[in-house]
N, CA, C and O atoms as CSV, one atom per row, in Angstrom:
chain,resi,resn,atom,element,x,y,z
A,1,UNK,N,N,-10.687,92.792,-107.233
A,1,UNK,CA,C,-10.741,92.907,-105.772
A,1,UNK,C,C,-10.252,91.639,-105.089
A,1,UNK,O,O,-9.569,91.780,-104.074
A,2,UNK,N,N,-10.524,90.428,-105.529
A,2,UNK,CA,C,-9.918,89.376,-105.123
A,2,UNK,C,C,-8.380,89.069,-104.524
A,2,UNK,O,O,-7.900,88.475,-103.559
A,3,UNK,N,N,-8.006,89.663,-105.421
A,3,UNK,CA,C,-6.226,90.309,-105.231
A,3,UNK,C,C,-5.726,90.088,-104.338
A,3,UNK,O,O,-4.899,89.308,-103.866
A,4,UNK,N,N,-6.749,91.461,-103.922
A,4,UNK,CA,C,-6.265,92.075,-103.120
A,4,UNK,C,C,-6.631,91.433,-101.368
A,4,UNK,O,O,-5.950,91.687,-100.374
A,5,UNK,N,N,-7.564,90.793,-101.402
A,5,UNK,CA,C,-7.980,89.960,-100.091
A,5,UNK,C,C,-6.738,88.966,-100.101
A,5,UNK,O,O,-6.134,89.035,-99.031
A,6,UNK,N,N,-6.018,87.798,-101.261
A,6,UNK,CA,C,-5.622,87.176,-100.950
A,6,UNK,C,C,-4.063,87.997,-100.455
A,6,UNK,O,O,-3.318,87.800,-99.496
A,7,UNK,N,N,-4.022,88.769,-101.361
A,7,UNK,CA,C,-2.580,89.750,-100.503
A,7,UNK,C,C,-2.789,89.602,-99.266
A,7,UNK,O,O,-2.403,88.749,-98.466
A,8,UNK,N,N,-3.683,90.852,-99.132
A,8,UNK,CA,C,-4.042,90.768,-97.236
A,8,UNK,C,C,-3.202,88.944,-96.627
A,8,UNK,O,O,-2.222,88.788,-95.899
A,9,UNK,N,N,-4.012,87.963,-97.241
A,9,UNK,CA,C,-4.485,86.795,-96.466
A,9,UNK,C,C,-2.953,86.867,-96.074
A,9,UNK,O,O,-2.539,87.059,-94.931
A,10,UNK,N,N,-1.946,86.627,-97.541
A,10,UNK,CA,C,-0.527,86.054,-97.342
A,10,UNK,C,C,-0.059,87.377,-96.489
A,10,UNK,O,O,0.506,86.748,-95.594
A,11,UNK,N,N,0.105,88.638,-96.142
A,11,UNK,CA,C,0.830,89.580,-95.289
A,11,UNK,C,C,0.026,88.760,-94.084
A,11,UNK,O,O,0.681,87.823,-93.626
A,12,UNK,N,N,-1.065,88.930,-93.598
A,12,UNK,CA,C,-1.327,88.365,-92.528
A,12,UNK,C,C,-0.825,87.169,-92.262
A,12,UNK,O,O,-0.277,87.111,-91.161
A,13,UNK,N,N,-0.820,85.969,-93.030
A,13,UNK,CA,C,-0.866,84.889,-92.351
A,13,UNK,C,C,0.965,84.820,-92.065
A,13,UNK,O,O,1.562,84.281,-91.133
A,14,UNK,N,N,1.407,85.431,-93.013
A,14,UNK,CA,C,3.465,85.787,-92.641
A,14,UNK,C,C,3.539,86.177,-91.238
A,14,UNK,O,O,4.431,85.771,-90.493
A,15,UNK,N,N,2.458,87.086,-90.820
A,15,UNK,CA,C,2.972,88.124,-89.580
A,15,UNK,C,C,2.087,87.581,-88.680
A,15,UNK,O,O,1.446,88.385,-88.002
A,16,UNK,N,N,1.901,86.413,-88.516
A,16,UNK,CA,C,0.779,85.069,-87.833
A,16,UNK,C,C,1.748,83.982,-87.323
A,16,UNK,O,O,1.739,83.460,-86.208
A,17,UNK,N,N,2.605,83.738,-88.375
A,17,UNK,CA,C,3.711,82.950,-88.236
A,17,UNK,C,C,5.018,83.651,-87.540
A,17,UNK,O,O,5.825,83.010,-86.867
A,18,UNK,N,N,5.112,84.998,-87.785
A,18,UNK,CA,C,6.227,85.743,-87.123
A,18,UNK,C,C,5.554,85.827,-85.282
A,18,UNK,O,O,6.180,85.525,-84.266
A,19,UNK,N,N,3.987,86.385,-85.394
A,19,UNK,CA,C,3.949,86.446,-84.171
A,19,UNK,C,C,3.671,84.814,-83.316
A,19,UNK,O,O,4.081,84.398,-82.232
A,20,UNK,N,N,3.283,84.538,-83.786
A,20,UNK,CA,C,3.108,82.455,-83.226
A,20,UNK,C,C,4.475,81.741,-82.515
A,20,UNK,O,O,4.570,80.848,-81.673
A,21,UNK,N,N,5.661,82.683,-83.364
A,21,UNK,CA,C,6.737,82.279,-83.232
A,21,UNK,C,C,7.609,82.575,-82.078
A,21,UNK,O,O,8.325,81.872,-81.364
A,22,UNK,N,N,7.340,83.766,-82.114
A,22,UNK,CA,C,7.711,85.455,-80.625
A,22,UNK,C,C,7.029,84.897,-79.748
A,22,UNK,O,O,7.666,84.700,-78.713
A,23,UNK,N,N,5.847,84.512,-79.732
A,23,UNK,CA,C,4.907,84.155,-78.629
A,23,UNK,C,C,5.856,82.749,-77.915
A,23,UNK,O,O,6.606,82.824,-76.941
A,24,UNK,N,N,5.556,81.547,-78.709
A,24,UNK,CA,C,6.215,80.150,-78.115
A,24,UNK,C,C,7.750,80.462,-77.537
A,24,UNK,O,O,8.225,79.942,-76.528
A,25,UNK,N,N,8.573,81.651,-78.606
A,25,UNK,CA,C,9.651,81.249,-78.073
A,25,UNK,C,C,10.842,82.316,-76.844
A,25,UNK,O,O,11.874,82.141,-76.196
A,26,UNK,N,N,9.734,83.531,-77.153
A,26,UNK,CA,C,10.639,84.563,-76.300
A,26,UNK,C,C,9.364,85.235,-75.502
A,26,UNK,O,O,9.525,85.817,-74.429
A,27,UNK,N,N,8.345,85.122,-76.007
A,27,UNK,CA,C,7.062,86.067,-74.556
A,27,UNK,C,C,7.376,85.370,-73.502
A,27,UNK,O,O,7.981,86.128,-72.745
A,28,UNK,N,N,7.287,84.320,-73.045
A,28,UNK,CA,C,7.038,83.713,-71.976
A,28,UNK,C,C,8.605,84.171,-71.129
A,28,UNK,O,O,8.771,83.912,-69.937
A,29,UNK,N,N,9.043,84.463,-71.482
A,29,UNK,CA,C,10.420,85.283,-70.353
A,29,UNK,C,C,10.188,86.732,-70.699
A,29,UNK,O,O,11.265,87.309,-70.547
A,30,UNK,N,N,9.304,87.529,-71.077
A,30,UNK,CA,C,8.883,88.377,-70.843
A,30,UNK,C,C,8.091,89.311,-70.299
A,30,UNK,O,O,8.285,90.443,-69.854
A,31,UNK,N,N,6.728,88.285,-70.484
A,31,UNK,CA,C,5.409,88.425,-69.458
A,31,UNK,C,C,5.060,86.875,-68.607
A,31,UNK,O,O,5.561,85.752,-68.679
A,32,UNK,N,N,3.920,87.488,-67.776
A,32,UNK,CA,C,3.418,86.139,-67.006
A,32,UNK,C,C,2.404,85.465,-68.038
A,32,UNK,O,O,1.769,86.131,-68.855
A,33,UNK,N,N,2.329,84.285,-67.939
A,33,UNK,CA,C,1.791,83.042,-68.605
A,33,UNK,C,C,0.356,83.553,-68.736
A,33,UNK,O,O,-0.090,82.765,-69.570
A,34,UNK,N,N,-0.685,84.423,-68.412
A,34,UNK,CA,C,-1.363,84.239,-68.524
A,34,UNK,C,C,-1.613,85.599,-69.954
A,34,UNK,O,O,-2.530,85.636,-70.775
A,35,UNK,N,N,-0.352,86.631,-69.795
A,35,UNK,CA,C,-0.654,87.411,-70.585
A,35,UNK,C,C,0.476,86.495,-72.484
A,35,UNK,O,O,0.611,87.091,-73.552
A,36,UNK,N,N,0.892,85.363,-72.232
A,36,UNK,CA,C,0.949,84.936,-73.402
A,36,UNK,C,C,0.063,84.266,-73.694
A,36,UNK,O,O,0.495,83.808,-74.752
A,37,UNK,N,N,-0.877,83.845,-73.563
A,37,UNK,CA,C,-2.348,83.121,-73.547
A,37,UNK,C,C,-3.113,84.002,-74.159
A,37,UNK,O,O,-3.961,83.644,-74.975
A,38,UNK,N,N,-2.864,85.511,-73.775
A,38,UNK,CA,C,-3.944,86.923,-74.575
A,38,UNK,C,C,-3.429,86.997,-75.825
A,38,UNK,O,O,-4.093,87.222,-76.837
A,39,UNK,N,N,-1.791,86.739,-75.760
A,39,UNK,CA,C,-1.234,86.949,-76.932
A,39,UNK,C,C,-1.518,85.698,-78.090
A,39,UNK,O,O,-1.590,85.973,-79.288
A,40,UNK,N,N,-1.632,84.625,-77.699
A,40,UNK,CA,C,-1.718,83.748,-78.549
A,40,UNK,C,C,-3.346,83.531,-79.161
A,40,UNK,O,O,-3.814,83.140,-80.230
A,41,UNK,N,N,-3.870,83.980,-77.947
A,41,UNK,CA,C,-5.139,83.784,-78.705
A,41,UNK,C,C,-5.173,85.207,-80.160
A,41,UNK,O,O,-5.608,85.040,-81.299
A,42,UNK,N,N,-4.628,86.368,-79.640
A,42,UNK,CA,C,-4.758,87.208,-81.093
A,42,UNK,C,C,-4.305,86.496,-82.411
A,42,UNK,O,O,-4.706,86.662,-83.564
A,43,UNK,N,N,-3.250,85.566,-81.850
A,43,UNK,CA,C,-2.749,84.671,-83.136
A,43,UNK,C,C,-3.605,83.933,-83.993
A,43,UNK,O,O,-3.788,83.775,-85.200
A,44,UNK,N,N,-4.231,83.394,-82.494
A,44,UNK,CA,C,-5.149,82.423,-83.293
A,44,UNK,C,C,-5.890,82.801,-84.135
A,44,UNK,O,O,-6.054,82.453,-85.304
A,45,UNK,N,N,-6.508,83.791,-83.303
A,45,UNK,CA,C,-7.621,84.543,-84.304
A,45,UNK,C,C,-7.164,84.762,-85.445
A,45,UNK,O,O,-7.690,84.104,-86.343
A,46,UNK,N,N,-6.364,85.461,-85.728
A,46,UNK,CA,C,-5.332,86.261,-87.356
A,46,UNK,C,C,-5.335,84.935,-88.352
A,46,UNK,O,O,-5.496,84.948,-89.572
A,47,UNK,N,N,-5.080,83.623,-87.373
A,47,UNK,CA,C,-4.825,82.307,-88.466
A,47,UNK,C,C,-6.113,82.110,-88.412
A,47,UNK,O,O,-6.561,82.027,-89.556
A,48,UNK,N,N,-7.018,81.981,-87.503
A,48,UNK,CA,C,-8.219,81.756,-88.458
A,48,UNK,C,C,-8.842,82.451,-89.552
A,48,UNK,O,O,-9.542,81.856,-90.372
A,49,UNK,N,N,-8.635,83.592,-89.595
A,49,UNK,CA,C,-8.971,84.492,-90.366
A,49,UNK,C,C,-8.412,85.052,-91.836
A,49,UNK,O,O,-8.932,85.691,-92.751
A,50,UNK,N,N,-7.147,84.512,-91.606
A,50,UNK,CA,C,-6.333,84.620,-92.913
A,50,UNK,C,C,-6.898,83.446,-93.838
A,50,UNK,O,O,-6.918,83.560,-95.064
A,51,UNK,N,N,-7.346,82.334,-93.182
A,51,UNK,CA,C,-8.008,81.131,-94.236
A,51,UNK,C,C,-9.443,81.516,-94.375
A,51,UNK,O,O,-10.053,80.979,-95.299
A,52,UNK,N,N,-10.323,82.673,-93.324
A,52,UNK,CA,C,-11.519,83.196,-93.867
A,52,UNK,C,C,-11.152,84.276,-95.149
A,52,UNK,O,O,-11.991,84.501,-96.021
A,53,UNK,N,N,-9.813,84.908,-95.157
A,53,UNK,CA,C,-9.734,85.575,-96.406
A,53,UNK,C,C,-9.337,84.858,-97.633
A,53,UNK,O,O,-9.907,84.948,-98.720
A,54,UNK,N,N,-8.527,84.291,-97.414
A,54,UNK,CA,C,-8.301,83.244,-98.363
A,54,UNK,C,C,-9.790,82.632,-99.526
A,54,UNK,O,O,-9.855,82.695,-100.754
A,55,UNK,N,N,-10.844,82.056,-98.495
A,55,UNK,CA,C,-11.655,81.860,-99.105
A,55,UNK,C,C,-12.791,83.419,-99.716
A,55,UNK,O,O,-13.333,83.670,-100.792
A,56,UNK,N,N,-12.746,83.926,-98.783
A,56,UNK,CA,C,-13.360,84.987,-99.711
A,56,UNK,C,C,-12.160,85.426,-101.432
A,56,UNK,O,O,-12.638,85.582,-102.556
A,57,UNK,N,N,-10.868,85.506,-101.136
A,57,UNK,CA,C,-10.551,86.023,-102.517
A,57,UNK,C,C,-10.488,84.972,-103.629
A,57,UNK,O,O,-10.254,85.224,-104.811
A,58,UNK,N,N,-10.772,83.517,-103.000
A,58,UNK,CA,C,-10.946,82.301,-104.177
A,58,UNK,C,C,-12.387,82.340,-104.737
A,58,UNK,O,O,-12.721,82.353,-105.922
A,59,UNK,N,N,-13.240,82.358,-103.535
A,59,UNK,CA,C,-14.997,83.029,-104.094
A,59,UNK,C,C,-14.732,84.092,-104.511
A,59,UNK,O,O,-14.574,83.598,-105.627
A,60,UNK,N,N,-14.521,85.147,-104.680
A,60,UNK,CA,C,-14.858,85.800,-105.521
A,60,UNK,C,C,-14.503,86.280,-107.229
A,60,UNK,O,O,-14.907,87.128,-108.024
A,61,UNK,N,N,-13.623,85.301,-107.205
A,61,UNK,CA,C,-13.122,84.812,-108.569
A,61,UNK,C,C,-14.714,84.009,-109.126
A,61,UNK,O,O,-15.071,84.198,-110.289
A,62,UNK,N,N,-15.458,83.251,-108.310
A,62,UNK,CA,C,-16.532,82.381,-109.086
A,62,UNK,C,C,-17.842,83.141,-108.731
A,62,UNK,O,O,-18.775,83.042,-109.528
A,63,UNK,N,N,-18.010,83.944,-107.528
A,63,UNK,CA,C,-19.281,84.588,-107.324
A,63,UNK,C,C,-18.948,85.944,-106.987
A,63,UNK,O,O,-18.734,86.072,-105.781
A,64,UNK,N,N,-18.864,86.714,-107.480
A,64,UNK,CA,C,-18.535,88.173,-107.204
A,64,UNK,C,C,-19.233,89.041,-106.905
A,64,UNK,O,O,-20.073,89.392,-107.733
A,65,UNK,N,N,-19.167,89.679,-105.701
A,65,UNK,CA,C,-20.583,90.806,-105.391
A,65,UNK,C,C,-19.746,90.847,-104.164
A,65,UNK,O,O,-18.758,90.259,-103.722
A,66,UNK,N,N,-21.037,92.344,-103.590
A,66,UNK,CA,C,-20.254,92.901,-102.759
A,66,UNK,C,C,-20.707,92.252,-101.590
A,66,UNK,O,O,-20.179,92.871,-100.666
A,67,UNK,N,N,-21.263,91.519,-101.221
A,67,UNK,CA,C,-21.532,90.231,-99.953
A,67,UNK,C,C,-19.779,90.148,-99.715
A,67,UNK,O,O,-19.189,90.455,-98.679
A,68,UNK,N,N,-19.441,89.867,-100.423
A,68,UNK,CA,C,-18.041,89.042,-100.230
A,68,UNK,C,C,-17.056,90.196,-100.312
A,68,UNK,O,O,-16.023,89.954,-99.687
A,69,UNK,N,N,-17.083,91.353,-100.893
A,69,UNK,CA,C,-15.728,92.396,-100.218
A,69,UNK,C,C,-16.617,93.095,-99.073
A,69,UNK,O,O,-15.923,94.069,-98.780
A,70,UNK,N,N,-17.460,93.130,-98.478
A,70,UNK,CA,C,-17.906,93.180,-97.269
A,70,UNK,C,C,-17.313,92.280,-95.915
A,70,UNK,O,O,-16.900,92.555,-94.788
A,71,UNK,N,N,-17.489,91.281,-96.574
A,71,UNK,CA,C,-16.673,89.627,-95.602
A,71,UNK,C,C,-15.354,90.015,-95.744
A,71,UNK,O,O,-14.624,89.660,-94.818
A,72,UNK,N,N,-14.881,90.593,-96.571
A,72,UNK,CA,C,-13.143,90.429,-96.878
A,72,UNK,C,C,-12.826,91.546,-96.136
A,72,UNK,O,O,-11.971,91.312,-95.282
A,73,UNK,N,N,-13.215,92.652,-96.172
A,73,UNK,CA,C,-13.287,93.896,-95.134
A,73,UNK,C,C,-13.178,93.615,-94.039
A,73,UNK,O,O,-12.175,94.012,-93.446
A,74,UNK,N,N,-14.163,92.827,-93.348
A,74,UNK,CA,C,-14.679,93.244,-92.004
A,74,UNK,C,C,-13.557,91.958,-91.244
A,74,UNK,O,O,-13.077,92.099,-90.119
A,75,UNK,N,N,-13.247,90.482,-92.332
A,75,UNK,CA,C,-12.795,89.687,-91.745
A,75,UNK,C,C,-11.035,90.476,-91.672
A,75,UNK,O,O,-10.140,89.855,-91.098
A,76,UNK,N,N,-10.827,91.503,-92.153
A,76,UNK,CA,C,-9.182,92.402,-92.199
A,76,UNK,C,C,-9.721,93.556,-91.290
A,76,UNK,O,O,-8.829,93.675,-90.450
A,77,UNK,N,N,-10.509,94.298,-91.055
A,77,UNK,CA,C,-10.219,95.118,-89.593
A,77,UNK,C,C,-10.578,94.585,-89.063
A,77,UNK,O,O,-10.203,95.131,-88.025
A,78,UNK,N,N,-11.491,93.233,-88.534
A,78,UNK,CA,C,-11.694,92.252,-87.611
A,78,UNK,C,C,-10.287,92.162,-86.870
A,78,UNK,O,O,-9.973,92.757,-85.838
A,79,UNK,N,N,-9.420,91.186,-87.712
A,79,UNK,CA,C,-8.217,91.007,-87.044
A,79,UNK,C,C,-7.008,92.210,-87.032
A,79,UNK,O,O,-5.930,91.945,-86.500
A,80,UNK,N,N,-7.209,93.340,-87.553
A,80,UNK,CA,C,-6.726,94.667,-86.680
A,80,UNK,C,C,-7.381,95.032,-85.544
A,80,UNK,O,O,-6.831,95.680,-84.653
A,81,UNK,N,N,-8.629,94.631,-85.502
A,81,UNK,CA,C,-9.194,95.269,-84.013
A,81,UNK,C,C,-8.650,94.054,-83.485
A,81,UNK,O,O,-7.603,94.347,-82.907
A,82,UNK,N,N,-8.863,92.899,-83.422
A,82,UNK,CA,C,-9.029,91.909,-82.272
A,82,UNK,C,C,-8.084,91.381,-82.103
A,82,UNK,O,O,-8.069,91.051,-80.917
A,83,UNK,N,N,-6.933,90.969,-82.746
A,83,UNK,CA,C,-5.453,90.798,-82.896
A,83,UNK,C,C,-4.699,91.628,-82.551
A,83,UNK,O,O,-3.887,91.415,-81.651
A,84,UNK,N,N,-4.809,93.015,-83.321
A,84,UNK,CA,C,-4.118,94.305,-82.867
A,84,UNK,C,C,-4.178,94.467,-81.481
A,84,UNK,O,O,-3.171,94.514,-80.774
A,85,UNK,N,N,-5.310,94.553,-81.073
A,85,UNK,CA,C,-5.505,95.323,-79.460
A,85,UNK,C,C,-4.844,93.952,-78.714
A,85,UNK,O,O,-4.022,94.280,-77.859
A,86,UNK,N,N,-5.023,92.484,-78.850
A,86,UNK,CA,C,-4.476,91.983,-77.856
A,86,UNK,C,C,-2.499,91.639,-78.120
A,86,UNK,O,O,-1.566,91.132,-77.498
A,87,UNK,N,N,-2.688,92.124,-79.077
A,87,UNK,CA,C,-0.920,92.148,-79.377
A,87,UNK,C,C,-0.656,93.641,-78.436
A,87,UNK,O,O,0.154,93.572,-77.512
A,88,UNK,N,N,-1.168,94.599,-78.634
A,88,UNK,CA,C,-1.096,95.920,-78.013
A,88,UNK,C,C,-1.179,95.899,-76.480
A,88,UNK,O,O,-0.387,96.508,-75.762
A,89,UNK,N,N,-2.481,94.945,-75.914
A,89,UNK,CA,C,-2.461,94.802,-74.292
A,89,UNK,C,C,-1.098,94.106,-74.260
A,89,UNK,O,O,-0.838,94.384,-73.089
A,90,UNK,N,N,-0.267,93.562,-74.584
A,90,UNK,CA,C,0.689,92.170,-74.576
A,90,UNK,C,C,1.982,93.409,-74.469
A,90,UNK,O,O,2.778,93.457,-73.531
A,91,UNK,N,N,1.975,94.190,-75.428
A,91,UNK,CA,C,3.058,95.338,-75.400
A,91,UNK,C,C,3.173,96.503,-73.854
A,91,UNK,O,O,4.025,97.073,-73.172
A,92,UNK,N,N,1.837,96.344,-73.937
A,92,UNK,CA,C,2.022,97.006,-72.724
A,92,UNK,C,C,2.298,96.734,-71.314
A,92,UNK,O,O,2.896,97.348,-70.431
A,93,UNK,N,N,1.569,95.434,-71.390
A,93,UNK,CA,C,2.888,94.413,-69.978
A,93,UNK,C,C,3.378,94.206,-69.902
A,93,UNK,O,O,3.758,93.724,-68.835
A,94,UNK,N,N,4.100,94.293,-71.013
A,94,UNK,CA,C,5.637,93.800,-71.651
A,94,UNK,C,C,6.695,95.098,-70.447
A,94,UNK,O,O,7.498,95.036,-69.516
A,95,UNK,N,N,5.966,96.172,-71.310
A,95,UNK,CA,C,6.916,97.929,-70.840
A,95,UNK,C,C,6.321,98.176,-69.947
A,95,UNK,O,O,7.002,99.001,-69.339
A,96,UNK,N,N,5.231,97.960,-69.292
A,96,UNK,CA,C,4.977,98.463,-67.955
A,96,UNK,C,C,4.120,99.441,-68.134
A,96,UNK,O,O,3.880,99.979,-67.053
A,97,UNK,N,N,3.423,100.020,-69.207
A,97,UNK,CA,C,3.042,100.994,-69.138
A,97,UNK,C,C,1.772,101.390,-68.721
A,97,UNK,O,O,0.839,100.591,-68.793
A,98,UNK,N,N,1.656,102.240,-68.401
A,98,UNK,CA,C,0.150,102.381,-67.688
A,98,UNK,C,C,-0.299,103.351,-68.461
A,98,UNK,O,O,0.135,104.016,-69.402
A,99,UNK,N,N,-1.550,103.254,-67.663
A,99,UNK,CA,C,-2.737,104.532,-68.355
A,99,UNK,C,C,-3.878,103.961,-69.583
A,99,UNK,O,O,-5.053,104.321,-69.651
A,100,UNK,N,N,-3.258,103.080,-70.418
A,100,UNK,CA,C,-3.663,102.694,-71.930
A,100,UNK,C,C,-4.288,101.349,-71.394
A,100,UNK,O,O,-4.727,100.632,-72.293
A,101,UNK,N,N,-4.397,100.936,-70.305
A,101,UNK,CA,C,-5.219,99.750,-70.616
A,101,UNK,C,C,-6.816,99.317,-70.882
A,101,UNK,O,O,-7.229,98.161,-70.792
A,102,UNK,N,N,-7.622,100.478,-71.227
A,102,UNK,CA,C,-8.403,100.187,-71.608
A,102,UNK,C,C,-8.768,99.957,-72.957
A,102,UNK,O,O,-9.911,99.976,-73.415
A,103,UNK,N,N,-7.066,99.606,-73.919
A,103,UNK,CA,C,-7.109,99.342,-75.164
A,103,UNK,C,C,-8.069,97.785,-75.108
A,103,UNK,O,O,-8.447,97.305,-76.177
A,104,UNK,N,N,-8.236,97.436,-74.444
A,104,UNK,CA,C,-9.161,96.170,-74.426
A,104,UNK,C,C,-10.545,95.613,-74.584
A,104,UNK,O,O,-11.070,94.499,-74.569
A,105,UNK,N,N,-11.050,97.327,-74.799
A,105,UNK,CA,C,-12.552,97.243,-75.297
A,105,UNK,C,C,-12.912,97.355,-76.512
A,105,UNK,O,O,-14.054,97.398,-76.968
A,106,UNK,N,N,-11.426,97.428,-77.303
A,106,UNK,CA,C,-11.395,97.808,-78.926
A,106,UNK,C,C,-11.643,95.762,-79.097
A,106,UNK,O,O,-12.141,95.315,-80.130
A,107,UNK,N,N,-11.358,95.142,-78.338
A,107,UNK,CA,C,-11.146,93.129,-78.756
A,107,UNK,C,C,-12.124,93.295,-79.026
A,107,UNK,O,O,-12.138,93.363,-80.255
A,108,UNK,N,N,-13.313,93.454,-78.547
A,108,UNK,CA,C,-14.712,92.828,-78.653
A,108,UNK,C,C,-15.397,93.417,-80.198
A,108,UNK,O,O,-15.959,92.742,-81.061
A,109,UNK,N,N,-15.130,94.877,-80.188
A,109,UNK,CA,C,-15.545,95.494,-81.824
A,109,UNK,C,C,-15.052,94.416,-82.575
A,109,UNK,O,O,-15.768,93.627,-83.192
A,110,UNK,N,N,-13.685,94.382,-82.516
A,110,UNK,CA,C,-12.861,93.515,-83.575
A,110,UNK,C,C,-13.801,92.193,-83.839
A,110,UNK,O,O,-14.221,91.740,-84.904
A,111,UNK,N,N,-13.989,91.714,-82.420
A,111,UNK,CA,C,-15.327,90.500,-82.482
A,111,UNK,C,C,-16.121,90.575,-83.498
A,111,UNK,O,O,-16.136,89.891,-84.521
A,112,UNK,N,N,-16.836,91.507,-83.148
A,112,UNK,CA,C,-18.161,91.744,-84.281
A,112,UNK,C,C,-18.096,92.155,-85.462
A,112,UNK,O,O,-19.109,92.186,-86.160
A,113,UNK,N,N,-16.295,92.748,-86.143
A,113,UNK,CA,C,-16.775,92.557,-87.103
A,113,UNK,C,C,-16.136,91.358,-87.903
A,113,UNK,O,O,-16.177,91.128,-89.111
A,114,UNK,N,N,-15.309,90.405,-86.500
A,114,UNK,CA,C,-15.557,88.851,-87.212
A,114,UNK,C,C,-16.767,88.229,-87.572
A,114,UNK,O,O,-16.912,87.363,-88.434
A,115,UNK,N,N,-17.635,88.742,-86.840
A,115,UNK,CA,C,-18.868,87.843,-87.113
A,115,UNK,C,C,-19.703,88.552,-88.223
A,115,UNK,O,O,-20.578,87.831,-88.702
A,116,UNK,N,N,-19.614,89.844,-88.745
A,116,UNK,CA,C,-20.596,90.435,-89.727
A,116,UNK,C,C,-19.938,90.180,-90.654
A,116,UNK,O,O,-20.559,90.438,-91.685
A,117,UNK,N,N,-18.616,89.655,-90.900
A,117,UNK,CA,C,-17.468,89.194,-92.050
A,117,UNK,C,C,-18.062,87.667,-92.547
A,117,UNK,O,O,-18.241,87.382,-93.731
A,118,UNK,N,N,-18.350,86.686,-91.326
A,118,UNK,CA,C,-18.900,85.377,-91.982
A,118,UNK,C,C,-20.301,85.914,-91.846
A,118,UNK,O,O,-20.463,85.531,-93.004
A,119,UNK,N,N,-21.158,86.300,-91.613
A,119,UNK,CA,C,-22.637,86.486,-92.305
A,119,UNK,C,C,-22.324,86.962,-93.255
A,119,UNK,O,O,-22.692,86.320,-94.239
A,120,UNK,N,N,-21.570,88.189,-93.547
A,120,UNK,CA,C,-21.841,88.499,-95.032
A,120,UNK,C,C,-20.854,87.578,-96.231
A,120,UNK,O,O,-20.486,87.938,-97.349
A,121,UNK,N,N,-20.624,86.351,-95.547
A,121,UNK,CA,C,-19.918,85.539,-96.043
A,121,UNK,C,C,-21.202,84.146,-96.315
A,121,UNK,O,O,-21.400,83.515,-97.353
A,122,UNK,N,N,-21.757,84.040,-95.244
A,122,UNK,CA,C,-22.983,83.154,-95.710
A,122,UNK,C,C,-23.720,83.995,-96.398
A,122,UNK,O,O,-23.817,83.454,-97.499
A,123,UNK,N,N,-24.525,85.371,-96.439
A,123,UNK,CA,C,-25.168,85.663,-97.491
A,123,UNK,C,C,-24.631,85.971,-98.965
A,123,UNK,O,O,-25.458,86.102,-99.868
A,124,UNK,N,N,-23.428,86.075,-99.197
A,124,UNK,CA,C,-23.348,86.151,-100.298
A,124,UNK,C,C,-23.324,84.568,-101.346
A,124,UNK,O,O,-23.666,84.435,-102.520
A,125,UNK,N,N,-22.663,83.312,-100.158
A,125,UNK,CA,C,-22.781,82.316,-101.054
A,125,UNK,C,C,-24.679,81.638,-100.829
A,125,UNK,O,O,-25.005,80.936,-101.786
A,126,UNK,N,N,-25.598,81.772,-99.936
A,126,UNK,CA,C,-26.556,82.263,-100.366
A,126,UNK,C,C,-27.014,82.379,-101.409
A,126,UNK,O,O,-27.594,81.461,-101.988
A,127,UNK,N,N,-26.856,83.499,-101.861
A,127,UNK,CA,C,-27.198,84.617,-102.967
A,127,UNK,C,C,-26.961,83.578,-104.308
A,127,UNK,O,O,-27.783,83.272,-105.171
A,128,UNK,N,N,-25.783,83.222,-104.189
A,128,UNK,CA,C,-24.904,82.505,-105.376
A,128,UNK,C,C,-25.852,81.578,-106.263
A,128,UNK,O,O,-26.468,80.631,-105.773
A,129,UNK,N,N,-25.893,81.802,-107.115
A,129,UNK,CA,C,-26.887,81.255,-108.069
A,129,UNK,C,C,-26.370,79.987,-108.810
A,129,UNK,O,O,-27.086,79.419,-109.635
């Protein structure tokens, strides 16, 4: 299972660097400044989170249990909910589109399950004997 988190980590942290990149060098003549600020923070988040997977698929090479593909889970639809949706609000000011903006109540889920990703990231090293 380890693997497979650090896969995740490296596809994410590639498409962290692709979007980090779009953001600094072509959003800002696309949208207003405040909606590349939504966008960058999804970045941020994704890079913080690709080094929270990272460490879950190196732990679980030395402490293995399901504490930690719980953390590796939640910290990968974490940053599909909370990354995704603000890359998604960012698309949609981009095109103008209406109707869909209440894709923005999906950020906050994504939130929580950043945060049930590092608890079950402190309880499993915890646990660790």
């Amino acid at each position: 299972m380890h693997k497979n988190f650090l896969v995740w980590a490296a596809v994410l942290g590639a498409l962290a660097v692709i979007f980090g990149a779009f953001g600094a060098h072509k959003l800002k003549e696309l949208v207003p400044a405040e909606t590349v600020s939504t966008f960058q923070t999804g970045v941020t988040y994704q890079f913080y989170h690709v080094f929270a997977l990272l460490a879950v698929g190196i732990l679980f090479a030395h402490i293995p249990g399901t504490q930690l593909v719980w953390a590796g889970r939640c910290f990968i639809i974490g940053t599909i909910l909370f990354s995704g949706s603000l890359y998604l609000l960012t698309m949609l000011k981009m095109t103008d589109t209406v109707g869909l903006r209440g894709i923005g109540a999906i950020t906050p889920i994504g939130g929580v399950f950043f945060i049930a990703g590092w608890v079950c990231l402190l309880l499993a090293v915890l646990k660790a004997k």
